[in-house]
C-alpha positions in Angstrom: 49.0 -88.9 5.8 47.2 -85.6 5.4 48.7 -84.6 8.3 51.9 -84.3 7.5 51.4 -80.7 6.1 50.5 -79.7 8.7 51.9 -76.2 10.3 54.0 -78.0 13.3 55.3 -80.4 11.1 58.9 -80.5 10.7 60.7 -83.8 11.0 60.3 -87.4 10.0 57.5 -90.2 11.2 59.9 -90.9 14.3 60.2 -87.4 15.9 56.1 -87.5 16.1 54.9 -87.4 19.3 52.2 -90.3 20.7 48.9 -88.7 20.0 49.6 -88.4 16.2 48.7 -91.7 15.6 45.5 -91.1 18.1 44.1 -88.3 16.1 45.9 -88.8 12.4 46.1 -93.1 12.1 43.5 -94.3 14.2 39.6 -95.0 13.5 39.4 -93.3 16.9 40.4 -89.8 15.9 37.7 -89.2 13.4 34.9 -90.7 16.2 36.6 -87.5 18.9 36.6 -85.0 16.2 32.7 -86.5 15.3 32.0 -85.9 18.9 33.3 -82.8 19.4 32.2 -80.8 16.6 28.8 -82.5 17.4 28.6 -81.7 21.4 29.3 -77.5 19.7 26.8 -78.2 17.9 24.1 -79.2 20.4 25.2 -76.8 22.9 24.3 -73.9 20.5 20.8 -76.0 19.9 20.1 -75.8 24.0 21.1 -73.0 25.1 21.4 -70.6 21.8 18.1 -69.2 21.2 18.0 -68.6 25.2 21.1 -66.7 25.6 20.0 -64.5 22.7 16.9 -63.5 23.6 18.5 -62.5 27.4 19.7 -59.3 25.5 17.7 -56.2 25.4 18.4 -53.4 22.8 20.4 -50.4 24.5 17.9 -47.7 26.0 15.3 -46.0 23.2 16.4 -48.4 20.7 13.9 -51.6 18.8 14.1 -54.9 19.2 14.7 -55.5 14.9 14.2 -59.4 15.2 12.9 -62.2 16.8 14.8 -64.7 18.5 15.7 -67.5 16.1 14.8 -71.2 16.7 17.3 -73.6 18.3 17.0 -75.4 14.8 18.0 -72.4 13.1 21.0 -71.5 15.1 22.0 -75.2 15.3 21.7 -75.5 11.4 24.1 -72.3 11.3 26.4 -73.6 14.0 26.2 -77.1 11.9 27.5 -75.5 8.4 30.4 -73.6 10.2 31.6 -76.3 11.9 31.4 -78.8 9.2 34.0 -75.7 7.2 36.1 -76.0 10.2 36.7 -79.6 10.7 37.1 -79.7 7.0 39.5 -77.2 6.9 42.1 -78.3 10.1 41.5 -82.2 9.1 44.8 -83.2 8.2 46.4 -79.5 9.6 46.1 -78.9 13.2 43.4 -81.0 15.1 44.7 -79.0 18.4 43.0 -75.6 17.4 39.6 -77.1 16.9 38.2 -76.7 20.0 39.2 -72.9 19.9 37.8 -72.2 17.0 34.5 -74.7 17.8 34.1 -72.0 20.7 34.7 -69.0 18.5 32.0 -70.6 16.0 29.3 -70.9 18.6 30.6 -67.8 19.8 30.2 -65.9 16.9 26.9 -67.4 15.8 25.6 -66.3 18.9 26.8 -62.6 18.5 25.6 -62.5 15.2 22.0 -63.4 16.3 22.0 -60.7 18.9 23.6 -58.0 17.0 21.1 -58.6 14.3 18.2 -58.7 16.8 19.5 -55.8 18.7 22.5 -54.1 17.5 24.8 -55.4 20.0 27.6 -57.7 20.6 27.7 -57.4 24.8 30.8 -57.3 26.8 29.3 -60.1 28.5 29.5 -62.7 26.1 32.9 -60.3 24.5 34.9 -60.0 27.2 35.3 -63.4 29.1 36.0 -65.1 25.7 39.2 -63.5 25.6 40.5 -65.8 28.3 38.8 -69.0 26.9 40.2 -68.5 23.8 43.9 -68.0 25.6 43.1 -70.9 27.5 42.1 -73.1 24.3 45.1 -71.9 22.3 47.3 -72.9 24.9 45.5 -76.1 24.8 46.1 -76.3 21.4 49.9 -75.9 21.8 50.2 -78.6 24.9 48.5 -80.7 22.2 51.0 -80.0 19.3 53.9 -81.3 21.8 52.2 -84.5 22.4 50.9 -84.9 18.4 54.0 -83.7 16.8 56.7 -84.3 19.6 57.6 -80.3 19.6 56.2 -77.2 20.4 56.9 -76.6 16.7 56.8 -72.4 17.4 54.7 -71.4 20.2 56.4 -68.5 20.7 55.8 -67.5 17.1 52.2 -68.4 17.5 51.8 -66.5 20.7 53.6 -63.0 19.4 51.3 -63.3 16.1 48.2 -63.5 18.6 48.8 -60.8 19.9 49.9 -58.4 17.3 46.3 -59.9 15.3 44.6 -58.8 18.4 46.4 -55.9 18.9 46.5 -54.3 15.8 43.0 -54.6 14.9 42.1 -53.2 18.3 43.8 -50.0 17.5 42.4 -49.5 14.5 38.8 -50.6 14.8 39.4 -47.9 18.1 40.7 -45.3 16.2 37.9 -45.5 14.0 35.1 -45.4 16.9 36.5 -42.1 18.5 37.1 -40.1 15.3 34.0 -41.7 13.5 31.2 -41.9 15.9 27.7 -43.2 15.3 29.9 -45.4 13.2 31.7 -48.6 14.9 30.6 -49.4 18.1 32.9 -50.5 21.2 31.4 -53.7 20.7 33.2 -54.4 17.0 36.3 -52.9 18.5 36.3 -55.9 21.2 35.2 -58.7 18.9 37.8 -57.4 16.0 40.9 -57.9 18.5 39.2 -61.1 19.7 38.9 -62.4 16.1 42.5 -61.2 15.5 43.8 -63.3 18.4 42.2 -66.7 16.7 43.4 -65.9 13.4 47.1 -64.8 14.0 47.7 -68.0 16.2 47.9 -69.6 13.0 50.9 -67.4 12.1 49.5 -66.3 8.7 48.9 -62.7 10.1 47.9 -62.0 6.9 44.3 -63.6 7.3 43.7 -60.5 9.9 43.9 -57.7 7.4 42.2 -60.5 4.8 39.5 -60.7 7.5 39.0 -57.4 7.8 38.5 -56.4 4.0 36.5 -59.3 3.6 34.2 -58.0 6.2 34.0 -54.7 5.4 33.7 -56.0 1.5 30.2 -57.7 3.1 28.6 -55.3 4.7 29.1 -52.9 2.0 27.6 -55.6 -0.5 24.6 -56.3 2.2 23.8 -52.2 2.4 23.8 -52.2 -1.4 21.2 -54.7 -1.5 19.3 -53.5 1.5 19.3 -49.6 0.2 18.5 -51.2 -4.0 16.1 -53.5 -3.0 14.3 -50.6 -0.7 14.2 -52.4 2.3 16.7 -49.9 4.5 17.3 -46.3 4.4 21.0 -44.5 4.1 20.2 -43.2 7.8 19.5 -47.4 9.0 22.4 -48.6 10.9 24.1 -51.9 9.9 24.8 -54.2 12.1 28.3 -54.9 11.7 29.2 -58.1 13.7 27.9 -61.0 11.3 30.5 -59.2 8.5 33.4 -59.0 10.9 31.9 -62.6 11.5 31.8 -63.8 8.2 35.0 -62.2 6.9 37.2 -64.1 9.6 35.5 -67.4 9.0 36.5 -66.7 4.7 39.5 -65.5 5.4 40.4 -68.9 7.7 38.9 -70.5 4.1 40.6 -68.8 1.3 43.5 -67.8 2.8 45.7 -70.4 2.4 46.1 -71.5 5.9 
């Protein structure tokens, strides 16, 4: 099986623990990954298009969008999660539910910041301690799938230097570069960094991180060539730092 190289995997058939053959043998594995990724998907249909348009821009500021149908989110929400199932099939079926939340998450965040140039502590902030909670479900899963805990402790320390680390940085760069990054890329960088390095490849956080500053950069080009923004405009930085994690989890050989 697939499976097998997976990151927690280090022994033979017999040291596996008895949901392996629930998620990696069994027709029935497949049908809860099916419904899983599907019930993200829905949630972002019913309730995505509300929960964007419940943020107003900050004080003197435009609203730069509309609020995007529930089919357009959902279509979004659809092609990410479809990457990420395809990706951890085979891998680690444990993390999907963390990074199903971060995908609805992050789809969100990008609608919003687009509309209004903000990612807001209120959606920020409390994900933090889903996404612990989800990763820890994700190692109580890997002792019950591969009869270990197969290096939680690494897992946990490389969390937290991913979230750390890009959190000083991305902070550094608000207070000596303002009108720049705001707070709210600082908070979803070390958020980002926390999903990524529980992989322990903390080399998709810097990968990440060029990838989305590699984005934006491409998008302003395009925006400033194709006369449709001005050098003054601010860019919306969220859907990069979005989009660079999600390439990074891609094409970095996780």
């Amino acid at each position: 099986m697939g499976a097998l190289g997976g990151r927690h995997y280090g022994g033979s058939l017999a040291d596996v623990g008895p949901l392996y053959d629930v998620l990696y043998v069994n027709p029935v594995g497949p049908l809860l990954v099916g419904l899983v990724a599907g019930a993200a998907v829905l949630v972002t249909v019913a309730v995505g298009s509300r929960l964007v348009a419940v943020f107003e821009p900050f004080e003197g500021e435009p609203v730069r969008r509309g609020v995007p149908s529930p089919v357009a989110l959902g279509t979004v929400t659809a092609v990410v999660v479809g990457v990420l199932v395809w990706r951890l099939w085979g891998r680690d079926l444990g993390l999907l539910p963390a990074y199903l939340f971060l995908a609805v998450l992050g789809v969100v965040l990008a609608a919003v910041d687009l509309r209004v140039h903000r990612l807001p502590d209120a959606l920020v902030l409390p994900s933090y301690g889903i996404l612990v909670a989800l990763l820890g479900g994700d190692a109580l899963l890997d002792r019950y799938t591969w009869g270990s805990w197969s290096g939680g402790g690494q897992s946990v320390a490389d969390a937290a230097v991913g979230a750390a680390v890009p959190l000083a940085l991305f902070g550094a760069l608000h207070l000596f570069r303002r009108g720049g990054l705001g707070l709210g890329d600082v908070k979803l960088v070390g958020l980002l960094g926390m999903g990524l390095g529980w992989t322990r490849h903390l080399s998709l956080v810097p990968l990440a991180l060029l990838l989305g500053a590699l984005s934006a950069g491409l998008w302003t080009a395009f925006q400033l060539v194709t006369g449709r923004a001005r050098r003054s405009d601010a860019v919306p930085y969220g859907p990069h730092l979005l989009l660079g994690a999600l390439l990074a989890f891609v094409l970095g050989g996780y």
